[in-house]
N, C-alpha and C positions, 0 to 999 in steps of 0.2 A: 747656774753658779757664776758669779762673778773672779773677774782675774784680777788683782791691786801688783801694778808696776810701781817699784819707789826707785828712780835712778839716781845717784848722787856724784858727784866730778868729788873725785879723793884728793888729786894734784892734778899738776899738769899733764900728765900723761896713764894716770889712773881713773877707773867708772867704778862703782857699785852698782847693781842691778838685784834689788830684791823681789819677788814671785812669790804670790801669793796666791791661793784660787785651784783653777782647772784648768787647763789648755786644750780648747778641743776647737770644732769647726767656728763657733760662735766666737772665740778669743784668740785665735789665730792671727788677724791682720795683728791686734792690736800688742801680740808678743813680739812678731815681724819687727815692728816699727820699732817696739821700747829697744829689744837687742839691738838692730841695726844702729839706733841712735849712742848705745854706749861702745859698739864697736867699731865706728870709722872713727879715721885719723881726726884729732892729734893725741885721741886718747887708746890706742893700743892695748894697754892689760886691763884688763876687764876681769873680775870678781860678781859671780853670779850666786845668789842666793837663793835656794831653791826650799829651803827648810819650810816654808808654809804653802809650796804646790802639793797638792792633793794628788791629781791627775794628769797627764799628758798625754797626746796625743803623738803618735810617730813620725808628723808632720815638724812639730814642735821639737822633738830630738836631733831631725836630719838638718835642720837650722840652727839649734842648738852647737851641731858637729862645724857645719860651715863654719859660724861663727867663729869657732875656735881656730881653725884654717884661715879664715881673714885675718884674724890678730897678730900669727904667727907670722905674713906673708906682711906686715907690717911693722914687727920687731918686736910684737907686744904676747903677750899669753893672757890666755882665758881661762879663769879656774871656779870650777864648781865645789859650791860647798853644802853640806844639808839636804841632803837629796836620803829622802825619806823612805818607809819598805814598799810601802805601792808604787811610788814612780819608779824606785828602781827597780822593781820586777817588771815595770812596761818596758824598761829601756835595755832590758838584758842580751838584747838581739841587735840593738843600735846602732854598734861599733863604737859608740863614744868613748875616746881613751880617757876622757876625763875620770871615766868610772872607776877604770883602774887604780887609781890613786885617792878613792873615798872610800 
């Protein structure tokens, strides 16, 4: 299965990150990379889209979670939206506070 990352710069200190696909061993770097790229400075709040991930991998969660922990340690926040009934039954265990709030 393939993954489709769409990043988009909102302002100057806003990302878009939409997800699309699977997240497992085989698209791993490539979630790495797109997150990391919408969460360094000088763009802090990060808006992640997650309504067309299928599947995720616990890997992909526990970067997911950092993530949100960079932003924050930046001045910025991460927020998840569209997180669907299969990922979020993989992610039930994750810690992600983001959950709490979908």
């Amino acid at each position: 299965m393939r993954l489709d990352l769409k990043s988009t710069v909102v302002g100057p200190s806003a990302s878009h990150l939409a997800v699309t696909g699977i997240i497992d061993w085989s698209t791993i770097a490539r979630f790495r990379v797109g997150l990391h790229d919408c969460v360094s400075p000088p763009r802090p709040d990060v808006l992640v889209a997650l309504t067309g991930l299928l599947s995720w991998c616990p890997e992909a969660q526990g970067m997911l979670r950092r993530a949100s922990m960079t932003a924050r340690l930046h001045g910025g926040q991460l927020t998840v939206v569209g997180l669907q009934p299969i990922p979020r039954w993989e992610a039930r265990d994750s810690g992600l506070p983001v959950l709490e709030a979908l």
